[in-house]
C-alpha distance (Angstrom), angle and dihedral (degrees) to the residues before:
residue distance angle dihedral
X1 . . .
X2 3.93 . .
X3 4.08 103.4 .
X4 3.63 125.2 -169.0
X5 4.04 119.9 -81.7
X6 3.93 88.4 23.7
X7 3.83 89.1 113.5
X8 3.73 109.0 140.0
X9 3.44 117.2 -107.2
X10 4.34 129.4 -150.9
X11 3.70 87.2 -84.5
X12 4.00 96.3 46.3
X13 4.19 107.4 -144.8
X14 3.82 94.0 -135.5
X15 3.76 95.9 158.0
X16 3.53 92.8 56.3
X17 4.06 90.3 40.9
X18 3.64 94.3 50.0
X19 3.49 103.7 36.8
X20 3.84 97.1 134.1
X21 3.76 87.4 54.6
X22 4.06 141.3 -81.4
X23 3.87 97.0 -92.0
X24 3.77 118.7 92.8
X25 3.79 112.7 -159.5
X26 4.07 127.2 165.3
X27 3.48 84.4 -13.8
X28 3.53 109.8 -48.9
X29 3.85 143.7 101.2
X30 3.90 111.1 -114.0
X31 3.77 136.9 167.6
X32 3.92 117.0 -117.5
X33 3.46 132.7 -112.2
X34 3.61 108.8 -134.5
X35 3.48 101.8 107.1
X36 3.65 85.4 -120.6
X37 3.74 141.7 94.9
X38 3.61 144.4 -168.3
X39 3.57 148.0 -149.5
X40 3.70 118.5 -122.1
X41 4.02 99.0 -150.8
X42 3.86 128.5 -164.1
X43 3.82 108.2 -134.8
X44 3.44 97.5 -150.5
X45 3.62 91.9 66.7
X46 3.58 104.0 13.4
X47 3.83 88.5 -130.0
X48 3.48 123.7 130.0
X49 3.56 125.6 -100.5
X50 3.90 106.3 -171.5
X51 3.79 140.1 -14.7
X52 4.06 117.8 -135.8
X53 3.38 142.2 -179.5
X54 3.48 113.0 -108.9
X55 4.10 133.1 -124.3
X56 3.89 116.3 -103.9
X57 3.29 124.5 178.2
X58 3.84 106.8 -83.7
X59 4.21 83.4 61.1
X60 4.04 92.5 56.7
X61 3.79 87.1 46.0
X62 4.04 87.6 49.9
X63 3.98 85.2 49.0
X64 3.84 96.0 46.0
X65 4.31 84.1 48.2
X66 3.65 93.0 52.9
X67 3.92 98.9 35.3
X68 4.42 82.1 52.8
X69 3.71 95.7 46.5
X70 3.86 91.3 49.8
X71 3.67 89.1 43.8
X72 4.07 97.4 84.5
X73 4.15 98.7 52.6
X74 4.02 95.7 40.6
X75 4.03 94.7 44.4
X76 4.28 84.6 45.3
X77 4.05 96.0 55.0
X78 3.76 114.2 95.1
X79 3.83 112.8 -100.4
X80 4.00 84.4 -110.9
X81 3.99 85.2 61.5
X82 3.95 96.0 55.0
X83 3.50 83.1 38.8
X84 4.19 95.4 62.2
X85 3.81 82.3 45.0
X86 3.31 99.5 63.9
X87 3.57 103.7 40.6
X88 3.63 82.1 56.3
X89 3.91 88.9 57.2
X90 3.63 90.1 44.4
X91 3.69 93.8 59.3
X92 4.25 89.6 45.4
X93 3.54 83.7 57.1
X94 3.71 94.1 50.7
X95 3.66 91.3 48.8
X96 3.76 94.2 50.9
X97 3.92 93.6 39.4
X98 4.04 95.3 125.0
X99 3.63 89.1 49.5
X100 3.97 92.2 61.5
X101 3.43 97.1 40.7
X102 3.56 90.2 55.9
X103 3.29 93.2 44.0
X104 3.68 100.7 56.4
X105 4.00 96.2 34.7
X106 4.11 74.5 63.0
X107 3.75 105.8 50.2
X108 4.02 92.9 36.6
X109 3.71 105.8 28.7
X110 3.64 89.7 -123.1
X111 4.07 114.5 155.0
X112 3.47 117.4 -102.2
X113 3.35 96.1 -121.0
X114 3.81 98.5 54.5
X115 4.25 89.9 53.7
X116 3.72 88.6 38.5
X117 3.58 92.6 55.6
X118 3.22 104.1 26.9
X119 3.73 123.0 7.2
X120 3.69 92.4 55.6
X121 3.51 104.0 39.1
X122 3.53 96.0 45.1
X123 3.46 81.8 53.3
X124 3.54 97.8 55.1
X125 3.92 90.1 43.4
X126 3.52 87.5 62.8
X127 3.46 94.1 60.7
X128 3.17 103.6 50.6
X129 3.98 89.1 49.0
X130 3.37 94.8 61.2
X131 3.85 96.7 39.4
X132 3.95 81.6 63.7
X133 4.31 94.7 40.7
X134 4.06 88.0 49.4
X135 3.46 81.0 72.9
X136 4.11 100.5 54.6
X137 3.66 101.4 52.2
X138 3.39 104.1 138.2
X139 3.93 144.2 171.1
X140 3.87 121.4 -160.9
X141 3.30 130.3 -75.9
X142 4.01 126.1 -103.3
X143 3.27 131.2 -84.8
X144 3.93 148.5 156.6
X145 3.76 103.3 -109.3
X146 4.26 89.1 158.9
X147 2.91 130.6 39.9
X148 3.84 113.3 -78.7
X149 4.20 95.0 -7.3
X150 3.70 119.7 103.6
X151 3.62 114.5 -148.3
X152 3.93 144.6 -161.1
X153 3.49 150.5 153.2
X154 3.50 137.4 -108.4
X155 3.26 129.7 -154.8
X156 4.07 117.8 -150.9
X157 3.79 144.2 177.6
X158 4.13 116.6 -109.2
X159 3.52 100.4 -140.9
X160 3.44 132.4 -128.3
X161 4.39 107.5 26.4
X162 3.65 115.1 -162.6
X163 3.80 110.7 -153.5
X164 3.97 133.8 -165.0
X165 3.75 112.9 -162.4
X166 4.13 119.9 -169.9
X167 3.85 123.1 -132.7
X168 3.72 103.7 -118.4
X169 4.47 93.4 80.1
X170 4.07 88.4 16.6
X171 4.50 84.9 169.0
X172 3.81 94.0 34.1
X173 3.80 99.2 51.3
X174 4.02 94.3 44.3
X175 3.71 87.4 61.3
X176 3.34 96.7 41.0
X177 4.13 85.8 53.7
X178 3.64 97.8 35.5
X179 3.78 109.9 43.3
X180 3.83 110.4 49.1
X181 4.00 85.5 47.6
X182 4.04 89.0 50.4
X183 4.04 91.5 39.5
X184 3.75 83.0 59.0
X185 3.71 107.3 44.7
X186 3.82 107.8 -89.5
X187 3.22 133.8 116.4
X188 3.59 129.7 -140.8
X189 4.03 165.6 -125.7
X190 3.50 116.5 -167.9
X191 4.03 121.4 -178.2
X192 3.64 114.1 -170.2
X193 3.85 126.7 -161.6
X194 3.79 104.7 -73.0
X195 4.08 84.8 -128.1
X196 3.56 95.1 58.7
X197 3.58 113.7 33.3
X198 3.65 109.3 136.5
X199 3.51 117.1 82.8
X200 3.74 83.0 51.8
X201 3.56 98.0 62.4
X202 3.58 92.3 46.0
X203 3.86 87.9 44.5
X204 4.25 83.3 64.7
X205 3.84 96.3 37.8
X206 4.11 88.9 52.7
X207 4.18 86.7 47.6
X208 3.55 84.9 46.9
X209 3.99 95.4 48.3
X210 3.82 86.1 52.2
X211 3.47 90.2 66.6
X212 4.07 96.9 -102.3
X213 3.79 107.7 151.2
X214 3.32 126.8 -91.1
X215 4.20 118.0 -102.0
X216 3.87 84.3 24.1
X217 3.47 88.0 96.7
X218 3.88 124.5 27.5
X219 4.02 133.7 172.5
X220 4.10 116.1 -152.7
X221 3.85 104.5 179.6
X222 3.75 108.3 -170.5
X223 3.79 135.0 114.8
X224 3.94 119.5 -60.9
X225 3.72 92.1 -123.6
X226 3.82 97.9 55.7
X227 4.02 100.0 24.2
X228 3.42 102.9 18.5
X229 3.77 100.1 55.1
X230 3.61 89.3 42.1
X231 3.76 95.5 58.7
X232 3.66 93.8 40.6
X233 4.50 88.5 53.9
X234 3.63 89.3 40.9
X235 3.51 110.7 134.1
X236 3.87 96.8 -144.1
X237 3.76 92.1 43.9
X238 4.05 95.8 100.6
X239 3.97 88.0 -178.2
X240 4.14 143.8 38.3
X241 3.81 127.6 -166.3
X242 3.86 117.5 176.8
X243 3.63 131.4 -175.0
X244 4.11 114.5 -165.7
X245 3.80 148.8 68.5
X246 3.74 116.2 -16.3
X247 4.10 89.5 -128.4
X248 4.02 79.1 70.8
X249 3.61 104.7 36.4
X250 3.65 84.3 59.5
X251 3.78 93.2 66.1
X252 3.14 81.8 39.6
X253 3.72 97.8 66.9
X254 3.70 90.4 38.3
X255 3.83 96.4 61.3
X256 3.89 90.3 39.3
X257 3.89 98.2 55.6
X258 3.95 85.7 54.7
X259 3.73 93.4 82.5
X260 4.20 90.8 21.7
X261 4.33 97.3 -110.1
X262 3.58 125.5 174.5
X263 3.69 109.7 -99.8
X264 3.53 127.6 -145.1
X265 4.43 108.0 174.9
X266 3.83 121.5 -178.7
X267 3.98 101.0 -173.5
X268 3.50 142.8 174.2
X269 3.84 127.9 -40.5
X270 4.04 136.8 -159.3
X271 3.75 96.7 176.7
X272 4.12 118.8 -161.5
X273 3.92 115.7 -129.2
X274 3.93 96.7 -151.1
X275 4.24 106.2 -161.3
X276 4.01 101.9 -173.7
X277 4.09 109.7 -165.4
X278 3.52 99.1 -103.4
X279 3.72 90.1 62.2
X280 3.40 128.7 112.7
X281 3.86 109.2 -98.3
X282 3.95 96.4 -157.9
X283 3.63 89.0 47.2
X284 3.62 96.8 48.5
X285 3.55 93.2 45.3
X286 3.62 102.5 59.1
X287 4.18 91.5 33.8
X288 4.42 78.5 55.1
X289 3.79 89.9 50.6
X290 3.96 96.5 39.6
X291 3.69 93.5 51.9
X292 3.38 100.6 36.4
X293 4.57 96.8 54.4
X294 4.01 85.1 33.8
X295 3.83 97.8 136.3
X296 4.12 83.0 -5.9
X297 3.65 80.4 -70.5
X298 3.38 103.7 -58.2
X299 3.80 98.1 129.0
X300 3.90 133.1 101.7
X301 3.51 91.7 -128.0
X302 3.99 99.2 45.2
X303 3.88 111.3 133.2
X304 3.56 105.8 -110.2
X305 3.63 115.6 151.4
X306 3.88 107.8 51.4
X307 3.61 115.1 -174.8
X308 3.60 111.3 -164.3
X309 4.20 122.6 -164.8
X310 3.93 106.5 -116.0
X311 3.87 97.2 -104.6
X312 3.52 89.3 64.1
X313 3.71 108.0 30.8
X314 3.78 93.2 96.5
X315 3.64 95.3 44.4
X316 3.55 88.8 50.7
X317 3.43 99.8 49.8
X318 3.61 93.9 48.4
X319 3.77 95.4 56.8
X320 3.51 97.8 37.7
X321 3.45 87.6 62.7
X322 3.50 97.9 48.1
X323 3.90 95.9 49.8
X324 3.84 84.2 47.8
X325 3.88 96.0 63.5
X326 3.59 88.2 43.6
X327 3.81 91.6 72.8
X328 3.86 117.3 114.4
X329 4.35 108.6 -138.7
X330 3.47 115.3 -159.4
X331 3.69 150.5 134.2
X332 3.99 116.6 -65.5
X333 3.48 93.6 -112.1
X334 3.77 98.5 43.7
X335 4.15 114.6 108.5
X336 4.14 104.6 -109.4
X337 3.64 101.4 20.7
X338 3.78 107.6 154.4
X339 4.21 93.9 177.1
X340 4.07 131.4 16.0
X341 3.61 132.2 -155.4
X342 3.96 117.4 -68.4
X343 3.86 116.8 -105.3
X344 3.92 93.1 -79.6
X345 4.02 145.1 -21.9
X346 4.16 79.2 -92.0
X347 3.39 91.2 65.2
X348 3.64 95.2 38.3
X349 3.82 92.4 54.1
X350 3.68 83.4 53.0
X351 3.91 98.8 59.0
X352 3.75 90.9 41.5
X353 3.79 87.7 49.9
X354 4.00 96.7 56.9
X355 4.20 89.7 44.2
X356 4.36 86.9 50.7
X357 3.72 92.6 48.7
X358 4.60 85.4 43.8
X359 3.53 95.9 57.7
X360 3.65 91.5 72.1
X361 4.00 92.6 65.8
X362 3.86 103.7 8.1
X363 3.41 146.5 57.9
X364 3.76 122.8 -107.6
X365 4.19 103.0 -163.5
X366 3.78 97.9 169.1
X367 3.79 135.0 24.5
X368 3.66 122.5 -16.7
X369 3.60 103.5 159.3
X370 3.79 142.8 67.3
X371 3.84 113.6 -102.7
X372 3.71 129.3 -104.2
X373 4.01 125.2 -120.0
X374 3.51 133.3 28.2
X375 3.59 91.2 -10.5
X376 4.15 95.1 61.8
X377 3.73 80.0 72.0
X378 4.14 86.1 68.7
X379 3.94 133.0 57.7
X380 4.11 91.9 -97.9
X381 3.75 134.4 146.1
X382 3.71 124.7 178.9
X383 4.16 122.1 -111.6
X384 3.92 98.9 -85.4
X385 3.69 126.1 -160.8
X386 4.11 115.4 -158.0
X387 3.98 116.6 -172.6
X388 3.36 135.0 -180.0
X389 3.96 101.3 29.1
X390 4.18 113.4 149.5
X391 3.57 112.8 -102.7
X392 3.82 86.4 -104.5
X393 3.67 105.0 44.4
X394 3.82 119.9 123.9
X395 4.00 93.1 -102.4
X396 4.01 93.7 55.2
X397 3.98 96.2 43.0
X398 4.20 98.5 34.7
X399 3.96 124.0 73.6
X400 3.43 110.5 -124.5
X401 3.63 114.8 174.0
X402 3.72 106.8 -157.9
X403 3.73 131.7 102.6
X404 4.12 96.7 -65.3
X405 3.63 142.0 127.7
X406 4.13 123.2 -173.4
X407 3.52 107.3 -158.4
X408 4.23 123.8 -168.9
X409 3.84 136.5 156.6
X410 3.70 136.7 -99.8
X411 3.67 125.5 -160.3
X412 4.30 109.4 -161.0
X413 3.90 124.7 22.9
X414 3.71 93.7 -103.9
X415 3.90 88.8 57.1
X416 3.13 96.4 51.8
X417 4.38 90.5 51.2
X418 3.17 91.3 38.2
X419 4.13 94.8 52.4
X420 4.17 80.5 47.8
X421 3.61 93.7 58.6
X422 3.57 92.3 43.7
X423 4.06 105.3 98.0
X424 4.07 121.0 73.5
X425 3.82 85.4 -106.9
X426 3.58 142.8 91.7
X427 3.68 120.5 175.3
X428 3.68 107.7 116.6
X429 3.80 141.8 -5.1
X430 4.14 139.2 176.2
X431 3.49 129.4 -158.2
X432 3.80 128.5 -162.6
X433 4.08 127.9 -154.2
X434 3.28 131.1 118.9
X435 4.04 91.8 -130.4
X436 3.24 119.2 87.6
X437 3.63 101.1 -151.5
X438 4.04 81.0 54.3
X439 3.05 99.1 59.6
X440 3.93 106.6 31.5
X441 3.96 77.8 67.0
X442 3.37 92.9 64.8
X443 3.71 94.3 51.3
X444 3.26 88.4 65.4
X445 3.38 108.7 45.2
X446 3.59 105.5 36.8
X447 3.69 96.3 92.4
X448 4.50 100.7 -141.2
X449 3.78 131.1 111.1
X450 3.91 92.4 -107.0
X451 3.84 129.9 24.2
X452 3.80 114.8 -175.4
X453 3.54 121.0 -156.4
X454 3.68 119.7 -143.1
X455 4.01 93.9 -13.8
X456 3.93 130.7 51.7
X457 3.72 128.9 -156.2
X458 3.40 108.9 33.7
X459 3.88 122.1 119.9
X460 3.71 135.9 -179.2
X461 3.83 135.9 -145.6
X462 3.33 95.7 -136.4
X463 4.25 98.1 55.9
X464 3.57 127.6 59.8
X465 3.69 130.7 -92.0
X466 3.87 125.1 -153.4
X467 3.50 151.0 89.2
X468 4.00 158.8 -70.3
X469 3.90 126.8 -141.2
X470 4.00 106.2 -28.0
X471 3.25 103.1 10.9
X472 3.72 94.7 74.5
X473 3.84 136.0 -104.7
X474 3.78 137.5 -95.3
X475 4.01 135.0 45.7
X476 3.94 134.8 -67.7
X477 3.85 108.6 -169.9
X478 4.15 135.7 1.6
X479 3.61 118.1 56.1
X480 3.35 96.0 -59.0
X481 3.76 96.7 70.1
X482 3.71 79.6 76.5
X483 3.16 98.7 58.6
X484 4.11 79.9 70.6
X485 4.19 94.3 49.9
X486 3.53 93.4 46.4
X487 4.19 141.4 92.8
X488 3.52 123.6 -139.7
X489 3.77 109.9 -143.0
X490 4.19 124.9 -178.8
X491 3.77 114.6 -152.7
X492 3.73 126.1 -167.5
X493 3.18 133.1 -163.1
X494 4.01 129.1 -166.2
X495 3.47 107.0 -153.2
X496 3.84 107.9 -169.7
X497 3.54 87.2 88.7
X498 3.60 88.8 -144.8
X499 3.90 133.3 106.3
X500 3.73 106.7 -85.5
X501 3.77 122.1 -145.3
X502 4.16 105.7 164.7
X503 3.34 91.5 75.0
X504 4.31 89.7 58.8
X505 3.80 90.3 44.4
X506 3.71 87.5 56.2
X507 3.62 92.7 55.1
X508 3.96 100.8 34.0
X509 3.71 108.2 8.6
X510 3.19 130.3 -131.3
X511 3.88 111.7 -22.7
């Protein structure tokens, strides 16, 4: 239970917090049975922040148990019952808000600001959305589609959802797994990235604080090839959602069509940043910069491919840069810190990897190396600019999550759509003009789940978030998302109230 004074402070006392272990299963804290543990590690610092026992497969079994028992009560309240519980979790989250900000800006090296501002309350937001939705699920009304049979639809729960959240939004992407399936009568499994797991077990604890039910929410935090597969093949999961790279929701896919589950994927991204020439340059610049660092670019969505018309590519170029430089690194904590570390020096190598191998056919204008000081001591890597890559060079085509923007020209407006569309994915988009009929085109055309005009990043509870092609299919947030946790269910009614033999004579004759 959350007791007073245990807010978490810069230098979060996990051990002491999760003493009883980092799984969370019919409502309690227990230590996994792997055999194995692992370090949670701050990547500011690269210290460690707490040691756990990992899940093995007996504990997602346990979860998939508890999640199925609990399944029966929380699918037979009335939607204005689930809806009372989670307002009441959205207001525990409110009241705990610094303790989850803190938490995350920890285990991900996010600023404070950003999860103060918006991690958390996005968070929170999301709640409370789907506290109201619970309360709109609805089938269709009836009707007499045949002769004398009335017929409707139902709309029901599945039953037991077994989510896989990534580590770059750890808080975010548990509610965005856990509460449209709960809103809507399942109950759930949720494995978190084994580097990030602890805004996700305090994520359960607050639900469970609220008074939700125990088993209708449980936490497994183990590795995705021991845990994770074996919660996505489990027999009495009915459901899988996964967030994360497409090389991984493929194997995904494969293990989940074994025993025939709903699927629900939310891949990879590489979204185009399309600058037309009437834009506004200062506008453009900053939106380019914004979207690009968001998270230190460690977000689907992240503008990453800007194409810029030729009249402005210079221009554009030049700024960008410029703006770039100006960016403050620092520790999460730190007062002023515009961009943290990434997730870990794995990552890091990563990034720097893809800029090495781009100098031999691009341009690298800004950045392009980790910094010097106290801050080689963390998992950073300055803002980089890369221009002048071909259209099919690794760092246009490849996602690769890290604090960098490729930037090259287009000539005509169907170039410049056409360069857009150019990448196997589809998750998100923005296009910039200052004429409407401009850039309504490109809403169109641009073939992604959301295109922003003039602006990048921003996202909504109330809309739907998901992609094209390969970056998966189906709905995170809005009522849509429940369009991926719910049943469709036909029934018929023959109201003669009377024996009815026509309909055997049509199939056997007369007898």
């Amino acid at each position: 239970m959350h007791k007073p004074g245990s807010s978490i402070p810069d230098r979060f006392a996990a051990q002491e917090r999760f003493a009883d272990g980092a799984q969370f299963i019919g409502g309690r804290l227990t230590k996994g049975t792997s055999g194995r543990t692992h370090a949670v590690v701050d990547p500011a610092s690269g210290e460690e922040v707490f040691t756990y026992e990992l899940a093995g497969v007996e504990d997602v079994d346990a979860a998939v148990a508890a999640a199925r028992a609990a399944f029966p009560g929380w699918a037979a309240l009335t939607p204005g019952e689930r809806s009372d519980a989670l307002h009441r979790f959205a207001a525990v989250l409110a009241d705990r808000a610094e303790d989850f900000a803190r938490a995350e800006s920890l285990q991900c090296g996010k600023p404070l600001k950003l999860t103060r501002e918006f991690d958390v309350p996005g968070t929170i937001d999301n709640t409370s959305f789907f506290a109201g939705a619970a309360r709109h699920l609805q089938g269709q009304s009836a009707g007499e589609y045949s002769g004398d049979h009335t017929s409707y639809v139902r709309r029901e729960p599945i039953g037991v959802v077994g989510s896989i959240a990534p580590w770059n939004y750890p808080l975010q992407m548990a509610a965005w797994k856990i509460l449209p399936a709960i809103a809507a009568g399942n109950t759930i499994v949720l494995k978190p990235a084994e580097i990030t797991p602890l805004t996700s077990l305090l994520f359960a604890q607050a639900a469970t604080d609220a008074g939700i039910p125990d088993g209708v929410i449980n936490i497994v935090t183990g590795t995705g090839k021991e845990a994770g597969e074996r919660l996505v093949g489990h027999p009495d999961v009915a459901m899988t959602s996964f967030t994360g790279s497409t090389a991984v929701g493929k194997r995904v896919a494969e293990i989940a069509t074994a025993t025939v589950k709903r699927l629900h994927l939310e891949l990879g991204g590489k979204a185009p940043f399309l600058v037309f020439d009437d834009a506004d340059l200062e506008a453009a610049v900053n939106g380019a910069v914004a979207g690009a660092l968001i998270n230190t670019g460690q977000d689907c969505t992240a503008a990453t491919r800007a194409y810029v018309q030729r009249p402005l590519y210079e221009a554009f170029v030049e700024r960008t840069a410029a703006l770039m430089e100006s960016v403050r690194l620092g520790g999460p904590f730190a007062a002023g810190t515009d961009l943290g570390p990434l997730i870990s020096h794995v990552q890091r190598d990563r990034v720097a990897g893809f800029i090495d191998r781009a100098r031999g056919y691009a341009r690298v204008v800004a950045g392009g190396e980790a910094p010097g000081g106290e801050l080689a001591k963390g998992a950073y890597y300055k803002p980089t600019l890369v221009a002048d890559a071909a259209q099919d060079s690794e760092i246009v085509q490849s996602e690769i999550f890290g604090p960098v923007l490729v930037v090259l020209p287009f000539d005509s407006d169907d170039e410049g759509i056409r360069l857009a569309n150019d990448t196997p994915y589809g998750l998100a988009a923005s296009a910039w003009s200052r004429d409407v009929y401009r850039a309504n085109r490109a809403t169109r055309e641009i073939k992604a789940g959301c295109v922003w005009v003039n602006d990048h990043i921003p996202i909504i509870s109330e809309m739907p978030h998901g992609g094209y092609k390969a970056s998966g299919f189906g709905k995170d947030m809005s009522s849509y998302s429940f369009e991926e946790y719910t049943q469709i269910k036909h029934v018929m009614f023959d109201n003669t109230a009377v024996v009815r033999k026509d309909w055997h004579r049509t199939i056997f004759g007369d007898r």
